[in-house]
C-alpha positions as CSV (number, residue, x, y, z in Angstrom):
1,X,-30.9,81.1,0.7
2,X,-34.3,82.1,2.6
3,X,-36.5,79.6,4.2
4,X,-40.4,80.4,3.9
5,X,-43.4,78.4,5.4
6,X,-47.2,79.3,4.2
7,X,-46.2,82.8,4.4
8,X,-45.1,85.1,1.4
9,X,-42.1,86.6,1.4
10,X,-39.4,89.1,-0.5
11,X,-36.6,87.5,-1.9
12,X,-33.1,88.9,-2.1
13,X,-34.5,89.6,-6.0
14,X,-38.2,91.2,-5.1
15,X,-39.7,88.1,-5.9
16,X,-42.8,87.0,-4.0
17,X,-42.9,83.2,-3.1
18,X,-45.4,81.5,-1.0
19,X,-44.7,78.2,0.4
20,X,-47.7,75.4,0.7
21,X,-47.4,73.2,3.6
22,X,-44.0,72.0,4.1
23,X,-41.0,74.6,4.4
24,X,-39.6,74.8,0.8
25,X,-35.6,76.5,0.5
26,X,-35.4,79.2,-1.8
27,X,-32.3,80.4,-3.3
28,X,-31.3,83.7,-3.9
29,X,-31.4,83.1,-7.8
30,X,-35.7,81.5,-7.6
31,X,-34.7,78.4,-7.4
32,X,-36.0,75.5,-5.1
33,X,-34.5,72.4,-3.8
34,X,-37.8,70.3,-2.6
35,X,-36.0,67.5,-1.8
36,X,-33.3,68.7,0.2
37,X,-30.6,66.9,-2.1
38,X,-28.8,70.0,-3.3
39,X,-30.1,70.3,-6.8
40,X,-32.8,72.5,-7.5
41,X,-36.2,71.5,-8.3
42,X,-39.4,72.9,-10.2
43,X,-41.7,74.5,-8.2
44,X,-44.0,72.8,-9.5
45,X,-42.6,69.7,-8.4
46,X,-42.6,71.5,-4.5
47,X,-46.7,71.3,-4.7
48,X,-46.9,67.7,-6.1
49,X,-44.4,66.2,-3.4
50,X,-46.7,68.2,-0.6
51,X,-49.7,67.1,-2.2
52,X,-47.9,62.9,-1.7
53,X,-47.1,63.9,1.8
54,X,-50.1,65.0,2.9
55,X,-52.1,61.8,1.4
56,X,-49.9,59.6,2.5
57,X,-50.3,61.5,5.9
58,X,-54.0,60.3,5.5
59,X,-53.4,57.0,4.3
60,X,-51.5,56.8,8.2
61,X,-53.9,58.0,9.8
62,X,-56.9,55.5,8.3
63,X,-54.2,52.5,9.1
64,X,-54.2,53.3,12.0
65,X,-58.3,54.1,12.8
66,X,-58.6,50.6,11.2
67,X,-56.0,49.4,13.7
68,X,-58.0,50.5,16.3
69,X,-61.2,49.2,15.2
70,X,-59.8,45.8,14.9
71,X,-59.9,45.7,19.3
72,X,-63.6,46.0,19.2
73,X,-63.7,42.2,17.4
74,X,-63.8,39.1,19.5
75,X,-61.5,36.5,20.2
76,X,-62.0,32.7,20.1
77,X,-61.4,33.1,24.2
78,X,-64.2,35.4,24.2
79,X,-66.6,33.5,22.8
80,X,-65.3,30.4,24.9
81,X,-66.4,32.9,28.1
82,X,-69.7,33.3,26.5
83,X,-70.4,29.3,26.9
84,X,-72.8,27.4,29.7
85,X,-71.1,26.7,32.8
86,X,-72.9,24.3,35.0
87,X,-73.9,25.3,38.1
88,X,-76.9,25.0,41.0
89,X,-77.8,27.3,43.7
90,X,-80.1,25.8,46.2
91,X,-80.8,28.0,49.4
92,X,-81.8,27.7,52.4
93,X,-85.8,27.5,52.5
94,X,-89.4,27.3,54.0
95,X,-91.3,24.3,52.5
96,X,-94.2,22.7,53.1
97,X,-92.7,19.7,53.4
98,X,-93.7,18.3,50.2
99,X,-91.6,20.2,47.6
100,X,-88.5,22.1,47.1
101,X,-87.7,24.9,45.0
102,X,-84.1,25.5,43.4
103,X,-83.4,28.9,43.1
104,X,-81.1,28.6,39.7
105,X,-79.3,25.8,37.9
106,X,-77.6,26.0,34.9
107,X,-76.8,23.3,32.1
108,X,-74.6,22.8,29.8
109,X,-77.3,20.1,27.8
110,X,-80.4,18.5,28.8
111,X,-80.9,17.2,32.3
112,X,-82.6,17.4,35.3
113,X,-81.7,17.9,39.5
114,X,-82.1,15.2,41.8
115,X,-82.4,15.7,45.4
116,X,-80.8,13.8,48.0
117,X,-81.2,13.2,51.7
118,X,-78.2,13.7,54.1
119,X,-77.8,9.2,53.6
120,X,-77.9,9.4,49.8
121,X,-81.1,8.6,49.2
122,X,-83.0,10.4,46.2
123,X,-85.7,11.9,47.4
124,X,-86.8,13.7,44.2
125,X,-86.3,14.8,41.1
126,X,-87.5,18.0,38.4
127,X,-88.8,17.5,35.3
128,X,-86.5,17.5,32.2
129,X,-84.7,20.7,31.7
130,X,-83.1,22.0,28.2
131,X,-79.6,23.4,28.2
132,X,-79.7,26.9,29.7
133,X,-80.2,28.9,32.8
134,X,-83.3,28.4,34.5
135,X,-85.0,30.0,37.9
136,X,-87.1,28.9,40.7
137,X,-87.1,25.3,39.4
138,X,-90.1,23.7,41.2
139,X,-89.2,20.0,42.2
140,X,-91.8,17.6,43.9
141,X,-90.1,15.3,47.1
142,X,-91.6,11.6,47.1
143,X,-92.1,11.8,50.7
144,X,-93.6,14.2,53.0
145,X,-90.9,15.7,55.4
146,X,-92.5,16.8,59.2
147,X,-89.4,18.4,60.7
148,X,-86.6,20.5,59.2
149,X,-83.8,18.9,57.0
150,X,-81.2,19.5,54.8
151,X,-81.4,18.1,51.3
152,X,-78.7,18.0,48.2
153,X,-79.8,19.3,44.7
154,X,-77.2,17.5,41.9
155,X,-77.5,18.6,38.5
156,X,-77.8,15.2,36.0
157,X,-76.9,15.3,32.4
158,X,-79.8,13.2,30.3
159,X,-76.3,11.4,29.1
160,X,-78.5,8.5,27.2
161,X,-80.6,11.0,25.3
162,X,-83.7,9.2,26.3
163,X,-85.4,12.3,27.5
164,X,-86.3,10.1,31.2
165,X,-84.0,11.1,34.4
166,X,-82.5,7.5,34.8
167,X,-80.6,7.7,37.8
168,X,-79.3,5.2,39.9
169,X,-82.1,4.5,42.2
170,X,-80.9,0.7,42.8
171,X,-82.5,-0.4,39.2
172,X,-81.2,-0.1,35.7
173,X,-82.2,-0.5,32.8
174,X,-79.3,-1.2,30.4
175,X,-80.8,-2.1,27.5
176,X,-83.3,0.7,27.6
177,X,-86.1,-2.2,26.4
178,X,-88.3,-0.9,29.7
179,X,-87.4,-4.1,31.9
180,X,-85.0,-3.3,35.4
181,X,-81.8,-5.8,34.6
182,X,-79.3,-7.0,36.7
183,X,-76.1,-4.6,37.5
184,X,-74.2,-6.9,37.0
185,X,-75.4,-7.2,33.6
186,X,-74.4,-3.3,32.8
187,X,-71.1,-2.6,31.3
188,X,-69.9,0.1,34.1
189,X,-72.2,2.7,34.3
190,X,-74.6,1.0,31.8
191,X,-77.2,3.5,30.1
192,X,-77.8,5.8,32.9
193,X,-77.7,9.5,33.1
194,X,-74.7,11.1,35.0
195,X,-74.4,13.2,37.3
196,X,-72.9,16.7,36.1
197,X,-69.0,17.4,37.7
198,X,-66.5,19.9,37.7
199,X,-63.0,19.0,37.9
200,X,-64.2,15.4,38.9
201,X,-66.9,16.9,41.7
202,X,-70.9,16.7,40.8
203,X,-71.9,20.1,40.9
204,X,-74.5,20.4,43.9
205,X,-75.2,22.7,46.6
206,X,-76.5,21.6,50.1
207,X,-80.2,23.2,51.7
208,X,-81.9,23.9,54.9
209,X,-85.4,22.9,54.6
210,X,-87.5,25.0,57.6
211,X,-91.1,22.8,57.7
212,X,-93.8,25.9,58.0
């Protein structure tokens, strides 16, 4: 029994056979056993179980492109990465005294930043700010400042929807009905806006304020 492989060769008889593809055993009589169980086959039969192997050779190989096609989708944690995080960044600054700017400030809904002096006073507030990023946010102080300083920009959720910054500034309005009621009168934290936190911390950042 001779063993041939895409080549042709001379048999034992003078008979020329050429194999396709896979090694195919010829004995010495013409005969072929394709399947290597020790019966002979047709050679006929040789061509058609080369012809399987090689598709199903293909059929791997697409399994296994789609396989690899499947890392380029995103997870449920990716998308989760994608989502607002709420942060502030206010720097240190020149001002005229009268204004502030905050150099970024990201949130996660509608708000606002409040400023606060170094005794917790608010000194000033921005205008109402969608959900989002947002640079170089322009806020107006209530009081002129004549020396240098260091303020506190908090980030404020608009937590009653009312589209108004209603922070505690030692007034509340707990019914919403435009009349300053009593605190006492306010169920906890009544209807005011919150302050934005992170792992139970407002998310702020601290300022020098240089008066030109």
């Amino acid at each position: 029994m001779s063993a041939v492989a895409g080549v042709a060769v001379a048999t034992d008889h003078g008979a020329n056979v050429t194999a396709v593809n896979d090694t195919v055993e010829q004995s010495a009589d013409g005969s072929y056993d394709c399947d290597n169980d020790g019966d002979d086959d047709d050679p006929g039969d040789c061509d058609e179980q080369n012809s399987d192997d090689s598709d199903n050779s293909d059929s791997n190989s697409t399994d296994s492109d789609d396989s690899d096609n499947s890392d380029d989708s995103k997870t449920g944690e990716d998308c989760e990465d994608d989502a607002l995080k709420a942060s502030v960044t206010f720097d240190k600054q020149e001002s005229d005294g009268e204004s502030v700017m905050v150099q970024e400030a990201t949130l996660e809904e509608d708000g606002y930043i409040v400023i606060y002096d170094q005794d917790g006073n608010v000194v000033g507030q921005s205008d109402h700010l969608e959900a989002g990023t947002h640079e170089d946010v322009h806020v107006e102080l209530n009081d002129k400042y004549c020396e240098d300083t260091k303020l506190k920009a908090v980030l404020y959720a608009d937590s009653n929807g009312n589209g108004d910054a209603d922070w505690n500034d030692g007034s509340y309005d707990c019914d919403n009905d435009g009349d300053d009621d009593d605190p006492g009168d306010c169920d906890g934290s009544g209807n005011l806006d919150q302050s934005v936190t992170d792992d139970g911390n407002s998310v702020s950042d601290w300022a020098c304020i240089c008066i030109e």
